[in-house]
N, C-alpha and C positions, 0 to 999 in steps of 0.2 A: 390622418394616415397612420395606420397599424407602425409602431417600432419592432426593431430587430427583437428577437427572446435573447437572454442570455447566451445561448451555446451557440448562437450565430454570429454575438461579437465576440467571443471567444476565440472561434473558430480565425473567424478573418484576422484577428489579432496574431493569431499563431501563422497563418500563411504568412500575411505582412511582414513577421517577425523573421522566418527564415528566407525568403526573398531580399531583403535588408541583408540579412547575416550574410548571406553570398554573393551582395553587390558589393557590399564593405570589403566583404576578402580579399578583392581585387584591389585594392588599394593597399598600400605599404602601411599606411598610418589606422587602417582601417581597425583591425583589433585593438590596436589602444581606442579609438576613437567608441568606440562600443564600453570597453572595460570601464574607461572613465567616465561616461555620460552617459549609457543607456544601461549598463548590467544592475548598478546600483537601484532603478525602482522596481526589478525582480525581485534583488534583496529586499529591497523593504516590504513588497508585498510577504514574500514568505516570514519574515519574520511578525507580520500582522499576523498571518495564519497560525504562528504557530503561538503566539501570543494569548489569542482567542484561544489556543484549544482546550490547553489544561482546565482554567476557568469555568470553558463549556461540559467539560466533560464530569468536575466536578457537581456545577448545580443541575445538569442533565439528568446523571447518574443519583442524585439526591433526591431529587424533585421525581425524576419515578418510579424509584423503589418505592416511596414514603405515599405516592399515590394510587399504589396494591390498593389499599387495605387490606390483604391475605396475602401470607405469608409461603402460599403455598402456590398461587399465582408465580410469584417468583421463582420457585423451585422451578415449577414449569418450564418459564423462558429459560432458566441457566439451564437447565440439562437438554434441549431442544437447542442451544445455543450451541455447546460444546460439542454434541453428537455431530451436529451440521460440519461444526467448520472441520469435525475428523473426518468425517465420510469427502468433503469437496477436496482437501487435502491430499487426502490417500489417491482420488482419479485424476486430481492436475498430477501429481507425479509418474502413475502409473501411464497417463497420456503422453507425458513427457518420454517416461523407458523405453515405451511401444516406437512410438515416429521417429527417436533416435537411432532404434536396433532397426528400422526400417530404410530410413535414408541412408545412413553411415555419413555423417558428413566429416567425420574425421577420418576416414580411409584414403581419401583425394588427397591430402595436404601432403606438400612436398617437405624434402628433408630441408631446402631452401629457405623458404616459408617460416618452419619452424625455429629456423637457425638467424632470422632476420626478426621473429619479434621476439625471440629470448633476448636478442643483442637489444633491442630498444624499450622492452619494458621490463623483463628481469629485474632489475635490478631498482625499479620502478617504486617511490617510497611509500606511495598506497598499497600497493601488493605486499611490499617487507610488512607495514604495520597492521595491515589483515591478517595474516599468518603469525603476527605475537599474539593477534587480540584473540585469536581462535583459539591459539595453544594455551591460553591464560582461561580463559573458558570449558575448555577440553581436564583442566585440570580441578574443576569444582566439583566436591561432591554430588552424590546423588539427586540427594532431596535437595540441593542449596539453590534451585532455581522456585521452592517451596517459601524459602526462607528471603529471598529476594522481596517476594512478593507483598511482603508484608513491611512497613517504613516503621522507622524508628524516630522519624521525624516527619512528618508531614509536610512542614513547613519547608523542610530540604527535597521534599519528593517533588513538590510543586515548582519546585525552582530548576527542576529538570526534567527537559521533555521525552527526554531517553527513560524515565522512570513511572511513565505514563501505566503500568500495573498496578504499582503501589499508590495510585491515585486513585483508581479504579479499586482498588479493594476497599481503601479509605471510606470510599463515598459510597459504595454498598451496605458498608457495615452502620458506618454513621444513618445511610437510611433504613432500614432496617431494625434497626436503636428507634427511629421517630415510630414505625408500624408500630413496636412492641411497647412504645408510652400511648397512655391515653388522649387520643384526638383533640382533647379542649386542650392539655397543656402544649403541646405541637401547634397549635395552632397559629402564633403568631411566627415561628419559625417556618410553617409551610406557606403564608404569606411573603416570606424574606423570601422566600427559594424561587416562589412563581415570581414575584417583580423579577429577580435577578436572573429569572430564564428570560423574560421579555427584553430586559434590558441587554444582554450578552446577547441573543439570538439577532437586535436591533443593531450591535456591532457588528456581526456579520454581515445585516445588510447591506452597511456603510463601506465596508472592507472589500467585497463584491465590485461594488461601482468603480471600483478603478481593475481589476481583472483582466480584462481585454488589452488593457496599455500595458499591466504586469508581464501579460503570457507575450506579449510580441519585444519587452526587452530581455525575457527568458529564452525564448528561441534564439534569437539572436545573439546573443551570448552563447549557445550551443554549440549555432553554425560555425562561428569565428575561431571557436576555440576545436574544433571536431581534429581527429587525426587524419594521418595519411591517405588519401583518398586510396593510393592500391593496395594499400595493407587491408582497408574497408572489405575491398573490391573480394580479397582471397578467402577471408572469414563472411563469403557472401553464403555458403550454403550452410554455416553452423546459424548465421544470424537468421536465415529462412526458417532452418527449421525451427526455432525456440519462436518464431512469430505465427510461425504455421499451427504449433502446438495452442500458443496464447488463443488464436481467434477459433480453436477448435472448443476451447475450456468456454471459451465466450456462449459459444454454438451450444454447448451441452446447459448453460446453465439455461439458455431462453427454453430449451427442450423441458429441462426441469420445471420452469416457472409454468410454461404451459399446462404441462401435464398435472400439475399440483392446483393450479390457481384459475389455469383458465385464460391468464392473461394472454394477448398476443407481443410477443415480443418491442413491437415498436412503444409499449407501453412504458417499461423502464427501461430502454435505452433513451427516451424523450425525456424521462422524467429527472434521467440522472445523466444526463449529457456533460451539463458545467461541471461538473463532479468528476468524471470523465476527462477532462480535456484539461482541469487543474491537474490531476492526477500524474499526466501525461507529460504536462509542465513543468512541474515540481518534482518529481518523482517521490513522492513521499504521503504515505496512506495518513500519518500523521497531520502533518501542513494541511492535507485536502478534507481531514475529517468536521470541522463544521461547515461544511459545504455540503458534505454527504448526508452530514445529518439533516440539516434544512432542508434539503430537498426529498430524499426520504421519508421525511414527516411530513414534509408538505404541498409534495408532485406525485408521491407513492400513496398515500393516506395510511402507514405505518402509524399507530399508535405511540404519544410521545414517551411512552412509559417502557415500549419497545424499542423503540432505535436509541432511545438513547445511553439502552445497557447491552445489547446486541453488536453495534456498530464500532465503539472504543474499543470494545474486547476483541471483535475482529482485527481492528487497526495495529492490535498488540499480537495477537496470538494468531492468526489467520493471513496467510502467505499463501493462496495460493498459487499465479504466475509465476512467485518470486521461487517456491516449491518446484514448478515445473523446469524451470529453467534449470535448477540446481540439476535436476533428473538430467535431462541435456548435455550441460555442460561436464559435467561427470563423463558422463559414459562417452562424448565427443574429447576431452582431455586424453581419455583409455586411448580412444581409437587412434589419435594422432598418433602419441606416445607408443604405440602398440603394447600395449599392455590388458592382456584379456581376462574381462569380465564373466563370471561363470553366472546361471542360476539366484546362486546363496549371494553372491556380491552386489546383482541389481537388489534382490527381496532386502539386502540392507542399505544401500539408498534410499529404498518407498521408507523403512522405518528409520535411520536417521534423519533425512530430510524433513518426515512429522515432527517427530522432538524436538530438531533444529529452529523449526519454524516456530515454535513458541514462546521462544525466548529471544527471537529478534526484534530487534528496535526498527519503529516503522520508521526510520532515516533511508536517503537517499545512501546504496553502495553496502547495506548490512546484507545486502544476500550473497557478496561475495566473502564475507566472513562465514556465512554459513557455510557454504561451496567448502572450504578448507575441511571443516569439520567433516562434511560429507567424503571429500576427497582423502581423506586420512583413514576413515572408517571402512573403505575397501582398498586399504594396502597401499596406494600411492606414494612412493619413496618420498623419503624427505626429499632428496637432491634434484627430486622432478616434480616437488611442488610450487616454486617458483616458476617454473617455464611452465607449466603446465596453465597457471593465472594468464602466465604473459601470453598466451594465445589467444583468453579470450578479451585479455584487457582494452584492447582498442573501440570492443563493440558495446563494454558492456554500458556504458553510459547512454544508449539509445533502445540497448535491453532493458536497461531497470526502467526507462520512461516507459515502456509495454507492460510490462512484467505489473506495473505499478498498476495499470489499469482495470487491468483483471484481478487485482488484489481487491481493491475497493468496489467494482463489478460482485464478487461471490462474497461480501461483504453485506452488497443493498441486498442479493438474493437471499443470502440465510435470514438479515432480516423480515423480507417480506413472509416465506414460507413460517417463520416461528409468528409472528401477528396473524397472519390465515390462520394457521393451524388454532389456535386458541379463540380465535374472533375479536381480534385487537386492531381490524381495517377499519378506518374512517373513508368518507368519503371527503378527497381533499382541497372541494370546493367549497367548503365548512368549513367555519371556526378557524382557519388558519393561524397559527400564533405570530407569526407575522407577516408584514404587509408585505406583499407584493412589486409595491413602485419600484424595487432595481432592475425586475423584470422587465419592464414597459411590457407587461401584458395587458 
């Protein structure tokens, strides 16, 4: 008898998990009983993932530069890489401005409304410490997001996964360095790099197999812990539209895939489903990227020389949900707020929100740091930068699980389009670099 595929125990894992989370709530004892005995192997699965990643993204990033052989192959994918993820960018936001100037959902909201979650999240210390961390950023030079990128220690960059650029440059440069020595002396170092992709790729295997139990005590920890059901109930038509927005960028990119590749849609959302529904789990493009990558390489037939310097740099620099939403919530803050937006004030959202989005860390909740920067950048008073979070504070922890989806969504897409484009597809029932069995395909 055929086993479930991955994204079907996934899947049930996550129903499971929020069913559980809303039978428990009815019980007095019930959130602790969750916090103390079920939240705990969500954590430690995320912290597996995140474990895994720097590691992967280092011998990934190593192992396919160094297997170019031309140097100019590479030039290729990076400028094919960057142009992608501005142009997806530039229309998750601009989708975002449109469906907001459309709906209004900040026009409805009552002065009540607003005057009940200023009182309850205002003052809220997530929201205070987004708003230092913005203005602490807000105050960097120019080029100093140039000079970031670049580690002065290596060893300290690896040590933190908020630093995942300077890893990512490390490991270009370093391969790049092997291209430009001679092949006989590389040689026993490009030996080191493929064991140690087999061998890390083999831990994600491992890491996978328990996923399904992961996502059903991350839901569940979700549920238990979710705010006011009628505060939910009031910000039901801002959280429509920033979902309405997400599944329309979704919609645009299968229209893309098509039109470029041929593919039919059901082809990468089958192929990147688990990818998909960790994303959605975790909220975090980070935590989910050797998941995106293994399967990308090897349910997409993405070239590994491609995803594996395509997909980290998207996970770093490549926001677009998290972009859209920012569009959104912006111009829905205005509208509450009454405070109008002309022209020149949306066209500076599309381009703060790009620059924004480059220099975020793919962490669970960094888009509401962006959001500040955004919201700063077209006038919103200091004194109404606070309430203006606290409105949408309640929702955003089921925003960013969305938002997260479609980040790693236009993600596999840039990669597939930049492997087409050059002729870097495999067929990925070949050569796969690793096995299969957690599938039970």
């Amino acid at each position: 008898m055929k086993k479930l595929e991955l994204h079907w125990k996934i899947l049930i894992g996550m129903v499971a998990g929020i069913l559980f989370g809303f039978v428990m709530s009815s019980f007095s004892w019930g959130y602790d009983f969750i916090l103390n005995w079920i939240a705990p192997f969500g954590t430690i699965f995320i912290r597996l993932l995140r474990l895994i990643a720097i590691p992967l993204i280092l011998v990934s990033l190593v192992k396919g530069v160094s297997d170019l052989k031309d140097i100019s192959t590479f030039k290729n994918i990076g400028i094919r890489t960057i142009v992608l993820y501005i142009i997806t960018t530039c229309i998750a936001i601009t989708t975002g401005l449109v469906l907001v100037n459309i709906v209004k959902p900040g026009a409805g909201l009552s002065a009540e409304t607003i005057e009940e979650l200023t009182v309850t999240y205002a003052g809220d210390n997530t929201i205070t410490s987004n708003i230092e961390q913005a203005e602490f950023q807000e105050m960097s030079k120019p080029l100093d997001f140039l000079v970031d990128i670049v580690p002065d220690n290596i060893f300290g960059a690896m040590s933190n996964n908020q630093l995942m650029l300077q890893v990512i440059f490390f490991s270009i440069l370093f391969g790049i360095s092997m291209l430009l020595v001679d092949s006989e002396k590389t040689k026993p170092l490009s030996k080191l790099f493929d064991s140690l992709n087999h061998v890390i790729l083999k831990m994600v295997n491992i890491i996978m197999m328990i996923a399904p139990y992961a996502v059903f005590a991350l839901l569940a920890q979700i549920i238990v812990s979710s705010d006011d059901s009628e505060i939910l109930l009031k910000l039901l038509n801002y959280a429509t539209t920033v979902i309405a927005g997400l599944f329309i960028m979704i919609s645009i990119y299968l229209i893309i895939l098509y039109l470029f590749t041929g593919r039919k849609p059901s082809w990468i959302i089958k192929g990147i489903a688990p990818a998909q529904l960790l994303a959605f789990s975790t909220s975090s493009s980070a935590a989910t990227l050797p998941v995106t990558i293994e399967r990308v390489t090897n349910k997409l037939g993405v070239d590994h020389e491609v995803s594996s310097f395509v997909l980290p740099v998207g996970a770093t620099i490549n926001m677009d949900g998290t972009s859209l939403y920012q569009a959104v919530a912006a111009v829905f803050i205005a509208q509450a707020l009454h405070i109008p937006l002309d022209f020149m004030d949306q066209l500076t959202i599309v381009l703060t929100a790009l620059l924004a989005s480059i220099g975020s860390a793919a962490v669970p909740g960094a888009g509401m740091i962006m959001l500040v920067i955004v919201l700063e950048s077209i006038g919103i008073p200091s004194d109404k930068m606070a309430i203006g979070l606290a409105l949408i504070f309640a929702v955003d922890r089921p925003l960013d699980m969305c938002r997260t989806v479609v980040n790693i969504t236009g993600d596999t897409l840039v990669s597939v389009l930049v492997a087409n484009s050059i002729g870097k597809m495999h067929d990925p029932e070949k050569g796969l670099e690793v096995d299969k069995s957690y599938l039970s395909e």
